[in-house]
N, C-alpha and C positions, 0 to 999 in steps of 0.2 A: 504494500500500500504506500502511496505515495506519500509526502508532508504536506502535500494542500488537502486530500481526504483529512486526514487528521486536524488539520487545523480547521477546518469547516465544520466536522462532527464537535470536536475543541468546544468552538464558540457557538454552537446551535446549540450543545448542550447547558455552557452559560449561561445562556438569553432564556432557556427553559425553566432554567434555574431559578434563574433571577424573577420570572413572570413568576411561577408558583408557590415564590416566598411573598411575594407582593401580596397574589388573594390570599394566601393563611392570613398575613397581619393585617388583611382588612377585615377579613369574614370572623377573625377570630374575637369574642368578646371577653372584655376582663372581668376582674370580680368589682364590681358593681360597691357604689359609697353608700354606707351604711345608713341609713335616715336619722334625724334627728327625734332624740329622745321626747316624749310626746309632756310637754308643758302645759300644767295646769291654772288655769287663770284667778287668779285673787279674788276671791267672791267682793274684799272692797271696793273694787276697780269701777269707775262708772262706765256703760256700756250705753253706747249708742248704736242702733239698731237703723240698719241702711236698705231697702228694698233697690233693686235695679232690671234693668230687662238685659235681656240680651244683647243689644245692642249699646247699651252703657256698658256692658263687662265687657264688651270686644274693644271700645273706642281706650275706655280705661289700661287693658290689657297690652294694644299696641302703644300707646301712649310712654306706659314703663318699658316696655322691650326697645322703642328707640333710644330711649334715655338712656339703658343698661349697655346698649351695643353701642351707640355713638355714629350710626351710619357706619357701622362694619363693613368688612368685606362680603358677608352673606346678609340677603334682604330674608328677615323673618316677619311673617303679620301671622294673627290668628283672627280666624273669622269661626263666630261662635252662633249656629243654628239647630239643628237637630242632635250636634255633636260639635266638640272642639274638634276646629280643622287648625293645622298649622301649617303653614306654606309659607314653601323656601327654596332655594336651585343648591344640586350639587355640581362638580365639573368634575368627570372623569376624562382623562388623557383629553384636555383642552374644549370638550363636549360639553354643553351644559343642559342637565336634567330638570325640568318642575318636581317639585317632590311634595307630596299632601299626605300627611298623615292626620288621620282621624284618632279622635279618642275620646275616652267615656269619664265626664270627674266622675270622683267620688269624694266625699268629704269625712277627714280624717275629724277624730273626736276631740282631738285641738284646733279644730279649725283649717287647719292647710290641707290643699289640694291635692290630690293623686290623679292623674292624669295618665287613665289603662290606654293601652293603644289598640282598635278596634280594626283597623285596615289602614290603608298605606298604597300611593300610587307615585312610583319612581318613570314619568314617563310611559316607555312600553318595556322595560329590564324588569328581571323579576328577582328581587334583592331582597333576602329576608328581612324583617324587620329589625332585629338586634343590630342587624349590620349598618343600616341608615342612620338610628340611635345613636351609633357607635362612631358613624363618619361626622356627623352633626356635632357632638361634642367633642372630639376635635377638630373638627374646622371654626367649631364657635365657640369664644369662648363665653362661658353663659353667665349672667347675672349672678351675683350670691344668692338669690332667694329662687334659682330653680339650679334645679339636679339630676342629671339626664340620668338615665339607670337602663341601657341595653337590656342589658342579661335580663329583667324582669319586664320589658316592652313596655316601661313607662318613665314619668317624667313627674315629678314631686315638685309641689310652689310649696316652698314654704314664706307664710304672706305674715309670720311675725315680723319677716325682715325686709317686708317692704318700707320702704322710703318714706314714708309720710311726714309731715311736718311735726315740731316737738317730738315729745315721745310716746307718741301715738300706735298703738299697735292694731294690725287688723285681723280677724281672722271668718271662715267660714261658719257659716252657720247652714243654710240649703241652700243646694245647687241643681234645679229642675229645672230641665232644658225643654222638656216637655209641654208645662204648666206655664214657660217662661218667668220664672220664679228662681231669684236669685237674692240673696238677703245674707250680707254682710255685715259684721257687729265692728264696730270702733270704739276700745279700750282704752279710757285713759284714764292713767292712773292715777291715784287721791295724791 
C-alpha cells in the first residue's frame, strides 16, 4: 500500500473522529443543579395579592428576560397561551434553526415556577429535548433566577430572586392557563 492510501485512510479517520466526539458532547447531558431549598414565608410579612392574564405575565416575562440578557447574542421571548412557549434560534455549522419549546408551569409550594417541557420544534431536525436544554444553557447564559435543568426537561424560575424594587419578594400562588388565571402574591417584609 502506498503513503497517500495511508495518509487519506490517516485523516478520514481523524475527521470521523473528531465529528463523533462533537455529537457525544452535545447529545451528552450532565448532572443537572440541584434546586433550591424550598423557603418558607414569614407569616408577619404583608402580602399583597396581584391577579394578571396572560398576557401581562408574557409582557412582564419578556420585559425581565431583556433586562437579564442585555440584547444577547440569542433572541429569547416567551409567549404564554395555552402553554408556555419559549422561542429562540440555534446555529449549527453557520445554519440557523427556530426552536419553540413548549411547557406546562407548575407551581412549587414556595411559590416558584417549574417549567415541565411538553414538546419542542427544532425546525424540521429531530433533537431530543435534553439536548436543546442543554445547547441553550450554554449558548445563554441565563438570569440568576432561572435554571435550565436538561437531564429532567425543565427549567425552574425561581421569582424570590427577581429584581423588584426594595426588598420586595415575589412568589407564585396559581398559574391556570386555562381559566387564564394567574395570581401572584408581593411580600414585603415588616
Amino acid at each position: 500500500m502506498n503513503r497517500w492510501k495511508i495518509g487519506f485512510f490517516l485523516l478520514a479517520g481523524l475527521v470521523a473522529a473528531a465529528f463523533a466526539a462533537v455529537i457525544f458532547f452535545i447529545s451528552s447531558t450532565p448532572e443537572s443543579v440541584p434546586l433550591p431549598k424550598m423557603e418558607v414565608a414569614d407569616a408577619s410579612d404583608n402580602v399583597l395579592t396581584v391577579s394578571a392574564t396572560k398576557e401581562n405575565f408574557e409582557s412582564i416575562a419578556n420585559t425581565y428576560i431583556r433586562k437579564a440578557t442585555k440584547g444577547g447574542p440569542l433572541p429569547l421571548t416567551i409567549e404564554v397561551g395555552e402553554d408556555v412557549a419559549l422561542y429562540s434560534e440555534m446555529t449549527v455549522f453557520s445554519l440557523t434553526f427556530p426552536v419553540i419549546m413548549h411547557f406546562e408551569p407548575v407551581v412549587r409550594e414556595d411559590g416558584n415556577l417549574i417549567l415541565k417541557q411538553s414538546s419542542m420544534e427544532v425546525g424540521v431536525l429531530n433533537i431530543q429535548p435534553a439536548t436543546v436544554l442543554n445547547i441553550l444553557k450554554d449558548s445563554v447564559k441565563p438570569p440568576p433566577w432561572l435554571i435550565v435543568r436538561p437531564k429532567e426537561e425543565e427549567l425552574f424560575i425561581d421569582l424570590s430572586k427577581f429584581d423588584v424594587s426594595s426588598n420586595f419578594r415575589v412568589r407564585a400562588k396559581t398559574f391556570d392557563l386555562a381559566k387564564d388565571e394567574i395570581m401572584l402574591e408581593i411580600i414585603i417584609p415588616k
